[in-house]
C-alpha positions in Angstrom: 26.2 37.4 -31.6 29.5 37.8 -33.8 30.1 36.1 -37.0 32.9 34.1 -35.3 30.7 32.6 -32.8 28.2 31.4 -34.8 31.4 30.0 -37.0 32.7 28.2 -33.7 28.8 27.0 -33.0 29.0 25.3 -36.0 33.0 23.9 -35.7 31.9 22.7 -32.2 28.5 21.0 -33.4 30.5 19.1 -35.5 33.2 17.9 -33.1 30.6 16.9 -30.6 29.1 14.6 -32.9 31.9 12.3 -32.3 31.6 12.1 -28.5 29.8 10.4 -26.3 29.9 11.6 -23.0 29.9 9.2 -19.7 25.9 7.9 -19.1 23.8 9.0 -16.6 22.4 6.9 -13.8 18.8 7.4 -14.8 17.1 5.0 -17.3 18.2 5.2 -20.9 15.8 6.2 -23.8 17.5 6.4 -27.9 17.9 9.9 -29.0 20.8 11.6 -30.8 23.3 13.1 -28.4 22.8 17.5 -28.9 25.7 19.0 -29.9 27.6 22.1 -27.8 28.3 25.5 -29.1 31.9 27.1 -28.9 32.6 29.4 -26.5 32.3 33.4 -27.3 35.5 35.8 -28.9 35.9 36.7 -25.2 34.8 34.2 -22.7 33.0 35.1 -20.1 34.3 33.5 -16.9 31.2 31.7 -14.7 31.6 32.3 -10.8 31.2 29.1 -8.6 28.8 31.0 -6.9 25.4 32.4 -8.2 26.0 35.8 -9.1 24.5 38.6 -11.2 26.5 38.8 -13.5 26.9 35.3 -14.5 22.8 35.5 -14.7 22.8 38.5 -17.1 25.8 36.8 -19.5 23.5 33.8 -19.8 20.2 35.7 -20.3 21.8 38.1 -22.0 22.5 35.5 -24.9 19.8 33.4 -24.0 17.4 36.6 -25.9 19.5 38.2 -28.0 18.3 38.8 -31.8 20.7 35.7 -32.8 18.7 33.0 -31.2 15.4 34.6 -33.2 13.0 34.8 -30.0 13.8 30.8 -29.4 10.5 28.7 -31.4 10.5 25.5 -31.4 11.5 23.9 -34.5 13.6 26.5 -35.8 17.1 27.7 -36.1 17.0 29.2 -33.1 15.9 25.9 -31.0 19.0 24.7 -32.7 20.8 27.3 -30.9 19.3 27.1 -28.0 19.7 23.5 -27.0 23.3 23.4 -28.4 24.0 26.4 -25.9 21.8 25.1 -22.6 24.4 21.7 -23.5 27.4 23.3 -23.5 26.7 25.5 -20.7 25.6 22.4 -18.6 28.7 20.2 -19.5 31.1 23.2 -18.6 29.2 22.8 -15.4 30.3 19.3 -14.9 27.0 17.7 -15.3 26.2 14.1 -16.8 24.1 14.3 -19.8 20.1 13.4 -18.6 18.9 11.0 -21.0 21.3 8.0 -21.4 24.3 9.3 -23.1 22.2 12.5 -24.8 21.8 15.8 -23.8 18.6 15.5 -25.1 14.6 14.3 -25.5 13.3 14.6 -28.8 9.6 15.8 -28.3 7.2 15.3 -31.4 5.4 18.1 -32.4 2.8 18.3 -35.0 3.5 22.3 -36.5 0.1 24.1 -37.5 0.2 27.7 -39.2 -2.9 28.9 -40.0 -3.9 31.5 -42.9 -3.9 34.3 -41.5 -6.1 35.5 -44.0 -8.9 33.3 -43.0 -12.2 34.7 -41.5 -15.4 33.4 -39.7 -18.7 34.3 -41.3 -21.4 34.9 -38.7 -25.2 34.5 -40.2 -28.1 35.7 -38.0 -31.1 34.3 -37.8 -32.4 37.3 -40.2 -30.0 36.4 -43.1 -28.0 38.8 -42.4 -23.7 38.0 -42.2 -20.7 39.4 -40.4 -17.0 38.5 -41.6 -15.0 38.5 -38.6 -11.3 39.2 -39.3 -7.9 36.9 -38.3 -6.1 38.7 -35.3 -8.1 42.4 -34.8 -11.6 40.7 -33.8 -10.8 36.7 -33.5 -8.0 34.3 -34.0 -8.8 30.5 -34.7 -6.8 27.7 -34.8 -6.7 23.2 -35.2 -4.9 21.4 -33.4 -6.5 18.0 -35.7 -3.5 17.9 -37.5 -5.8 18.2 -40.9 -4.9 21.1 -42.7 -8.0 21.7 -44.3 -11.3 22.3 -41.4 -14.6 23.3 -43.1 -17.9 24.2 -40.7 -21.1 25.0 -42.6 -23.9 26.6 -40.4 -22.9 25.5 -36.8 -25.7 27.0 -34.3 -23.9 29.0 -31.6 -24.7 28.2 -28.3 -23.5 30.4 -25.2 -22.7 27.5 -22.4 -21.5 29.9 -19.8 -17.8 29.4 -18.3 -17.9 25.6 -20.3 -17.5 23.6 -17.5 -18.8 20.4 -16.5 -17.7 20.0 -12.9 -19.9 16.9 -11.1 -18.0 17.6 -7.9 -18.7 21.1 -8.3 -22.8 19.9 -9.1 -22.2 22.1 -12.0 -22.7 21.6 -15.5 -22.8 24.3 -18.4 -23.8 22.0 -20.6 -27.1 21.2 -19.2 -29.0 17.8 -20.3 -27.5 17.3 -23.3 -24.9 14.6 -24.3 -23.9 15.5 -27.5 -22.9 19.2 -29.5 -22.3 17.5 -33.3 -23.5 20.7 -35.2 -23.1 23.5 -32.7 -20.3 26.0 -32.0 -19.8 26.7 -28.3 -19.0 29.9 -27.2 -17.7 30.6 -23.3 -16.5 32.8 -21.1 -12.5 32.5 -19.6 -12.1 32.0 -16.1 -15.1 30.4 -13.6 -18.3 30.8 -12.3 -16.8 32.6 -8.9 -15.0 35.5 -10.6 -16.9 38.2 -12.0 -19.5 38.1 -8.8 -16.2 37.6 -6.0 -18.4 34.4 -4.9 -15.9 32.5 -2.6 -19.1 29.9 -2.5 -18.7 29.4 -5.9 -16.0 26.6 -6.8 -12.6 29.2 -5.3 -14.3 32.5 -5.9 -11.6 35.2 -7.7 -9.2 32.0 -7.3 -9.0 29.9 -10.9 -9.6 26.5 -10.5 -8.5 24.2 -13.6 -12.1 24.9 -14.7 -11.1 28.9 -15.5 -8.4 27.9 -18.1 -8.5 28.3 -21.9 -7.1 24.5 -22.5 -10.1 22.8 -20.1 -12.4 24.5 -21.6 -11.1 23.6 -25.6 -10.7 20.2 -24.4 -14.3 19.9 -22.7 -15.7 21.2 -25.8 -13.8 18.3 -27.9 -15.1 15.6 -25.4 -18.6 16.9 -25.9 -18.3 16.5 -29.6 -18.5 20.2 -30.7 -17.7 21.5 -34.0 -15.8 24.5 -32.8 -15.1 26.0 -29.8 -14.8 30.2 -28.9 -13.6 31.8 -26.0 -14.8 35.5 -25.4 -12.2 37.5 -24.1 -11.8 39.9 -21.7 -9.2 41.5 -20.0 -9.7 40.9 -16.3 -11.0 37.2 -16.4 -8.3 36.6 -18.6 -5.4 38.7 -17.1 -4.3 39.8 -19.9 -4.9 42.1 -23.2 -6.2 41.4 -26.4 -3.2 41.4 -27.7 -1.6 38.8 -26.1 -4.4 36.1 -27.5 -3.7 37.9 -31.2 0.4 37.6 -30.4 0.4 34.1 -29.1 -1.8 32.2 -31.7 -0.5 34.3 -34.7 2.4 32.2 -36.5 2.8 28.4 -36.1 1.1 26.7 -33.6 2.7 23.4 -31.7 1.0 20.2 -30.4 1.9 16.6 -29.3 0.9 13.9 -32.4 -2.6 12.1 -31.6 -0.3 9.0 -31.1 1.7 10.7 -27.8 -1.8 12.8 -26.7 -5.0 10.7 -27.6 -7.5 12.9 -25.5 -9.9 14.2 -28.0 -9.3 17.6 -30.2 -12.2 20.1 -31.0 -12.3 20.5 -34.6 -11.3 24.6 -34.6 -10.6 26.3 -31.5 -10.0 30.4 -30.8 -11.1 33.7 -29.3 -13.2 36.6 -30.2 -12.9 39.7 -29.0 -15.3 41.3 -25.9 -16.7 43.9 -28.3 -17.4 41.2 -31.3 -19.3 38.9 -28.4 -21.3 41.9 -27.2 -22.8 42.4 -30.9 -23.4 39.1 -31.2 -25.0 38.9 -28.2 -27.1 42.1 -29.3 -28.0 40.5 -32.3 -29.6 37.8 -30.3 -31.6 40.1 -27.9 -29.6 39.4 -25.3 -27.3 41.4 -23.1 -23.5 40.4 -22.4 -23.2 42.2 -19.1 -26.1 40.3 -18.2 -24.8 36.6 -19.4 -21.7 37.2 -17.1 -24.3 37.2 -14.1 -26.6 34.4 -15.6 -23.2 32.3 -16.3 -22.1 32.7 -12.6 -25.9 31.4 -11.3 -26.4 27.8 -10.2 -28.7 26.1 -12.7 -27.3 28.0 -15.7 -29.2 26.2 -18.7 -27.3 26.6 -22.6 -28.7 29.5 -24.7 -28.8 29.4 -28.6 -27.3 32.7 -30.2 -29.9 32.8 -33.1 -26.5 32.7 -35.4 -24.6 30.0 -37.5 -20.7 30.2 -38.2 -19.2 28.6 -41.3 -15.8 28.3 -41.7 -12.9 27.4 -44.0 -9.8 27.3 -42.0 -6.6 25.8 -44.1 -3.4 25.3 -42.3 -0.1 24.4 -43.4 1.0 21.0 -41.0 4.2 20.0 -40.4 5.5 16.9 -38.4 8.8 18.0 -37.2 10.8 17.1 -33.7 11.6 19.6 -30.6 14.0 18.5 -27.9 14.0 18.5 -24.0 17.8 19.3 -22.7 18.5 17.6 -19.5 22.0 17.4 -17.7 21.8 15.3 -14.2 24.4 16.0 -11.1 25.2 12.2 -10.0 24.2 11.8 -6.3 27.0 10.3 -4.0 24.7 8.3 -2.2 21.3 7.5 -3.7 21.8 8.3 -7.1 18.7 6.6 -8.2 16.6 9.6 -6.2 16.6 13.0 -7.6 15.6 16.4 -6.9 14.6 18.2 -10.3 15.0 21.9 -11.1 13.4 23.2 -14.6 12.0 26.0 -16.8 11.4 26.2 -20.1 13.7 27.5 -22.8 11.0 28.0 -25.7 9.6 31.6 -26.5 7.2 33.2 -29.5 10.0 32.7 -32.3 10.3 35.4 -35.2 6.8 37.2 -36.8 7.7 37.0 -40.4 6.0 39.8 -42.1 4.8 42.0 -38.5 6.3 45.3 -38.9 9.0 47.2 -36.6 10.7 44.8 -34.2 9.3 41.2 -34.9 11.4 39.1 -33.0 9.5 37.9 -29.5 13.0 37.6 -27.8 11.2 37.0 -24.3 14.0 37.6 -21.9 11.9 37.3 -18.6 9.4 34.8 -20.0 11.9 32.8 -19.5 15.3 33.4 -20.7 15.8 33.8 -16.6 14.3 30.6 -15.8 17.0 29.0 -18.0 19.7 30.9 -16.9 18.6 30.5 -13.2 18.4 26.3 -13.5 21.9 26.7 -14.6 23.3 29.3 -11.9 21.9 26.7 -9.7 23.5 23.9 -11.7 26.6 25.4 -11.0 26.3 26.0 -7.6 25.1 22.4 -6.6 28.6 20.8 -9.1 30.6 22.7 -6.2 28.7 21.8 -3.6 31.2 20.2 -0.7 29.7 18.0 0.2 28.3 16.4 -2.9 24.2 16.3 -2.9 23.6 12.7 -1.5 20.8 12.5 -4.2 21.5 13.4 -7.6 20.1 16.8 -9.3 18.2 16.7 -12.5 18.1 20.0 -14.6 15.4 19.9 -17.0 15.2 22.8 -19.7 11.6 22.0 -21.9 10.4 22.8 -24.8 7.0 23.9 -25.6 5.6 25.5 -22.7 3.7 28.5 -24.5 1.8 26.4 -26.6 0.8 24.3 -23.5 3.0 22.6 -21.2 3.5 20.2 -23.6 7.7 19.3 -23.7 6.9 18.8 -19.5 3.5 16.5 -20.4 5.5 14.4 -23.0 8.4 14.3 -20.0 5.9 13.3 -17.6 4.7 10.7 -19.9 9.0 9.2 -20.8 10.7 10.3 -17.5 13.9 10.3 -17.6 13.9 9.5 -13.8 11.2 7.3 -12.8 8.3 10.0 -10.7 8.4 8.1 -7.6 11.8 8.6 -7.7 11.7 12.4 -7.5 11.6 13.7 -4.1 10.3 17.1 -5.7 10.3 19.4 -8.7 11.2 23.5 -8.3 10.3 25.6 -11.3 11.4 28.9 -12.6 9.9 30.6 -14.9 9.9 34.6 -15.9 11.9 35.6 -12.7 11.4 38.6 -11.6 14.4 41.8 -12.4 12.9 44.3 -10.0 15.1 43.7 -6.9 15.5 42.3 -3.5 11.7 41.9 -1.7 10.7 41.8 1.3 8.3 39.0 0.3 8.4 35.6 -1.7 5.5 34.9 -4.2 4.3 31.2 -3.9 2.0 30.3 -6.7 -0.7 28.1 -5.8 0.1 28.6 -1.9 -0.6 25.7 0.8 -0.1 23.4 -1.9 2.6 20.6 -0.5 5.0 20.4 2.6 7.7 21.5 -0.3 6.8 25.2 1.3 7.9 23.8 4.8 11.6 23.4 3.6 11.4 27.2 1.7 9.7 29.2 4.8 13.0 29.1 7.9 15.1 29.3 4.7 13.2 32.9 3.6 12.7 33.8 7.2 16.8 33.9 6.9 16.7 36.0 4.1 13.8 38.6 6.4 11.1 37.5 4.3 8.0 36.1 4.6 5.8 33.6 2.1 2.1 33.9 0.5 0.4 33.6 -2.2 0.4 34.9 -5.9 -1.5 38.5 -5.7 -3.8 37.5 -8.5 -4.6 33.6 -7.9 -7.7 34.7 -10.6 -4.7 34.6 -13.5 -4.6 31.0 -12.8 -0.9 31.0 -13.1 -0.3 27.7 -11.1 -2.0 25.9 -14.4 0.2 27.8 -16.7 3.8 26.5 -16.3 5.6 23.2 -16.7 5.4 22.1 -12.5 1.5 21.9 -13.6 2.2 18.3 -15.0 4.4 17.1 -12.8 1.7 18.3 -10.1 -0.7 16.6 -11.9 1.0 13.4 -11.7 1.6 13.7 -8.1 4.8 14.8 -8.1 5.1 17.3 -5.3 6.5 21.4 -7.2 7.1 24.0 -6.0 6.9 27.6 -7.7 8.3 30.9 -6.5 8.4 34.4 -7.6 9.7 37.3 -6.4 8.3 39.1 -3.6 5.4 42.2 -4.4 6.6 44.3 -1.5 9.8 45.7 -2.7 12.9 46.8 -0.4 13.2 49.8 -3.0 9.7 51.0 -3.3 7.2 48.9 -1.4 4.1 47.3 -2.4 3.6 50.0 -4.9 7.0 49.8 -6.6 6.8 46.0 -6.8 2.4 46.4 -8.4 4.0 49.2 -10.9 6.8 46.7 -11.9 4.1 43.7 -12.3 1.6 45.8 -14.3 4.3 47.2 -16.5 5.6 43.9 -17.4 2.0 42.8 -18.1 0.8 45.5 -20.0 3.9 46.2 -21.9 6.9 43.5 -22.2 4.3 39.8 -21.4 4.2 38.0 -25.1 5.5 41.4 -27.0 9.3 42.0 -29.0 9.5 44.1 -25.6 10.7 41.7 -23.4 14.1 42.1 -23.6 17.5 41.7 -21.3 17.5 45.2 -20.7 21.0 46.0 -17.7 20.0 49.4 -17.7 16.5 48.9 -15.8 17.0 45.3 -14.5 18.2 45.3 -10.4 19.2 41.8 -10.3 20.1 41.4 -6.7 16.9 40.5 -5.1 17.0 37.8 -8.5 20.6 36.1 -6.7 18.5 36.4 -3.9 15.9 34.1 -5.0 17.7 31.6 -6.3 19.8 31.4 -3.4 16.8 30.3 -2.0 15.5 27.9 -4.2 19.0 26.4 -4.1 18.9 26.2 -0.5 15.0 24.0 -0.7 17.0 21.6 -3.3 20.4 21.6 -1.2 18.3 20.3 1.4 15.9 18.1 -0.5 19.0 16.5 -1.6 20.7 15.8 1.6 18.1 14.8 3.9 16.3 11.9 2.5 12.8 13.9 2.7 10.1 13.0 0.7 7.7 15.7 1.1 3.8 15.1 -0.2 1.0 17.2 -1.0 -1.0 18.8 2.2 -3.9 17.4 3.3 -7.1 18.3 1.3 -5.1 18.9 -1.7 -6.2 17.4 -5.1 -2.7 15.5 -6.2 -2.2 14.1 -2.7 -3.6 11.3 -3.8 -2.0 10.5 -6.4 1.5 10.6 -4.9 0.5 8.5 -2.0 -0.8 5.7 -5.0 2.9 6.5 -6.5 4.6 6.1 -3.3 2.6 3.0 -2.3 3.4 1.2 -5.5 7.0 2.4 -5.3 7.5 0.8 -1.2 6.2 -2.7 -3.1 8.4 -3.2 -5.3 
């Protein structure tokens, strides 16, 4: 970015101040209006249509070096929201939140030491000093920056879950962990032995994911909490865990997310776990297949870990941008696009490249809410219904700028006829396919599949439902609440390549470019065609959703069908 843009951001922040632009329909809330940037040296002009070169201009500056990879609570949030404003009230849209562009978020900052270690004692006398990022990475989100754990017994409780529907529980008979350290595997009982009998087999359940299991460990009272790694129940490397909690660390205050917080949370590596293990007389390998039996009982390591973990804490403010499409008719309903605009910030002190730009993850989310944006403000007819364009903060360090949203809407839930997320779109190209996470989930999917079958594709499910990745992006809280979501992907069976051009793309992006200074706008390798191509589509399911009066639920058998019928039952008595 030029000096004289970053001049004209700041001319234009200030002359902003002073306006106030007309309110929205949806219910007010009191937060300072965001301001807009100033336009580049050499505007680029935006299409009325959604087109691919509009898409690469805004991801383009969306992750370049300027906007510092994007963290929360820095410089480059500033930048960020000031440019997802601007870009929405060129558009035409009505700012979301009363007269702001905005929701302020609180956020409790937490940067550990990264010089701090964990000190393993056997039951010998003997100690291991297990190093920050190569062998574990620990964390708090208590909000205290000083934790101290003297000689808390490890005890291996499986996959950590206590499931009563399930008739599964890891933690056996007892009520209480005061004075123990649990340590669990990722993912659930069903993976490692392909058990479809065993909660959804390969298929995560909320059970398999890192945050149930840190906040089952907190409800149980346990002084710390350890996930052992490993690449295929997680889905990823090693070095996305050491990427992703190295640096600050964000949460909601206790105030805004009163569910209870393990004392120190964090990972250790597959080949730390199977020493430790050893240590013990016991075999890893063989705990994955004792872990995955019915019955399962706790089993004490023989070990203690002590631990002095200081953080520096800082309570500082993130923001929600929102910009909402007036309906013509019902303005008080909404459809609701969204995807989150934070990333992994700057790596002070990393060598080589240390800026975590992440242009997939999801500099094309944002720039494909607003491609649809534009398309829906010249939409003849008007959308009966208005349009809600939610950019959030917060998402990689746990959905939390959606949960607070969830928690203040902006648009009351029962009001929203539906929620369509994007997040890290794919680049390779046109498919013959659309991905669906979490497939058979709500009737949503009934409005996408004559709209794909125009395009000469067909729907199904994510290609890894073990990754879990339905429980990884914002729609998970708006699911949660009963709000029926939708989330697409770009097909896996590539026009250009097949099946095995579209697994070589995935797998590249995984290994390579997922959480790394890698994932960069790069126009030389992107194909962005089949991209237009899938948000034509998802601007088709909204263009509809927004004309028709539909109120699509949850399927049968689902687990937040019932809480949208509640929603929907208190809604019709009012």
């Amino acid at each position: 970015m030029s000096r004289t843009l970053l001049l004209g951001l700041a001319a234009l922040i200030a002359l902003s101040a002073c306006k106030k632009p007309d309110p929205a329909p949806a219910p007010a809330a009191s937060t300072p209006s965001v301001p807009a940037p100033a336009a580049p040296d050499a505007p680029h002009a935006f299409s009325p249509q959604i087109t691919a070169a509009d898409f690469a201009e805004r991801v383009k500056t969306l992750s370049s070096d300027a906007f510092q990879g994007r963290a929360p609570g820095s410089p480059g949030e500033d930048m960020t929201v000031a440019y997802i404003a601007a870009q929405m009230q060129r558009i035409g849209l009505k700012p979301g939140n009363g007269d702001s562009w905005s929701q302020d978020v609180p956020m409790v900052e937490t940067t550990a030491d990264p010089s701090t270690t964990l000190t393993v004692t056997q039951a010998d006398g003997s100690t291991q000093t297990l190093s920050f990022g190569d062998q574990m990475v620990i964390g708090t989100r208590s909000g205290k920056p000083q934790v101290s754990i003297r000689d808390s017994e490890l005890v291996f409780v499986g996959y950590g879950v206590d499931a009563p529907e399930q008739k599964w529980n890891d933690y056996g008979s007892a009520k209480r962990w005061e004075g123990k350290t649990v340590v669990m595997l990722v993912n659930d009982p069903g993976f490692h032995t392909d058990d479809a009998a065993l909660f959804d087999g390969k298929k995560m359940t909320y059970y398999g994911r890192w945050t149930y299991k840190f906040e089952e460990a907190a409800r149980k009272g346990a002084d710390a909490a350890i996930i052992i790694h490993d690449p295929l129940g997680a889905s990823y490397g090693w070095d996305v865990v050491k990427n992703s909690w190295a640096g600050a660390q964000y949460d909601l205050p206790a105030r805004d997310d009163p569910e209870p917080r393990v004392p120190a949370q964090g990972w250790i590596t597959q080949d730390v776990a199977r020493a430790l293990f050893a240590k013990a007389g016991l075999d890893l390998d063989q705990a994955y297949k004792d872990a995955s039996r019915r019955g399962f009982k706790p089993v004490p390591l023989k070990a203690r870990l002590s631990l002095d973990l200081n953080s520096t804490i800082a309570e500082k403010q993130s923001r929600n941008v929102i910009g909402v499409l007036p309906g013509s008719e019902q303005p008080d309903q909404a459809v609701l696009y969204m995807a989150h605009w934070d990333h992994l910030g700057k790596h002070e002190g990393e060598d080589g490249d240390n800026i975590y730009n992440g242009a997939v993850d999801n500099a094309t989310g944002v720039a494909g809410i607003l491609e649809v944006a534009e398309a829906f403000a010249h939409q003849d007819p008007r959308p009966k219904r208005s349009v809600v364009f939610l950019a959030v903060t917060l998402e990689e360090s746990g959905l939390l700028g959606s949960k607070y949203y969830v928690a203040h809407p902006t648009f009351p839930l029962d009001r929203i006829a539906g929620v369509i997320n994007l997040d890290a779109m794919s680049v390779a190209g046109k498919a013959r396919d659309v991905t669906v996470t979490g497939y058979g989930a709500s009737q949503l999917e009934d409005i996408l599949k004559p709209l794909a079958e125009m395009q000469g594709r067909t729907l199904h499910a994510e290609s890894s439902p073990q990754s879990g990745f339905y429980f990884r992006s914002d729609h998970f809280n708006f699911a949660k609440a009963g709000v029926p979501a939708l989330y697409t992907d770009g097909g896996d069976d590539l026009v250009e390549g097949g099946k095995a051009a579209g697994e070589a793309y995935a797998k590249d992006y995984g290994e390579h470019r997922y959480h790394s200074p890698a994932d960069e706008y790069d126009p030389a390798s992107w194909k962005l065609d089949g991209t237009v191509q899938d948000l034509e589509l998802v601007y088709g399911v909204g263009k509809s959703l927004a004309s028709d009066g539909q109120w699509p639920n949850w399927y049968d058998g689902n687990p937040f069908k019932a809480a949208r019928d509640r929603m929907m039952k208190a809604s019709a008595g009012k």
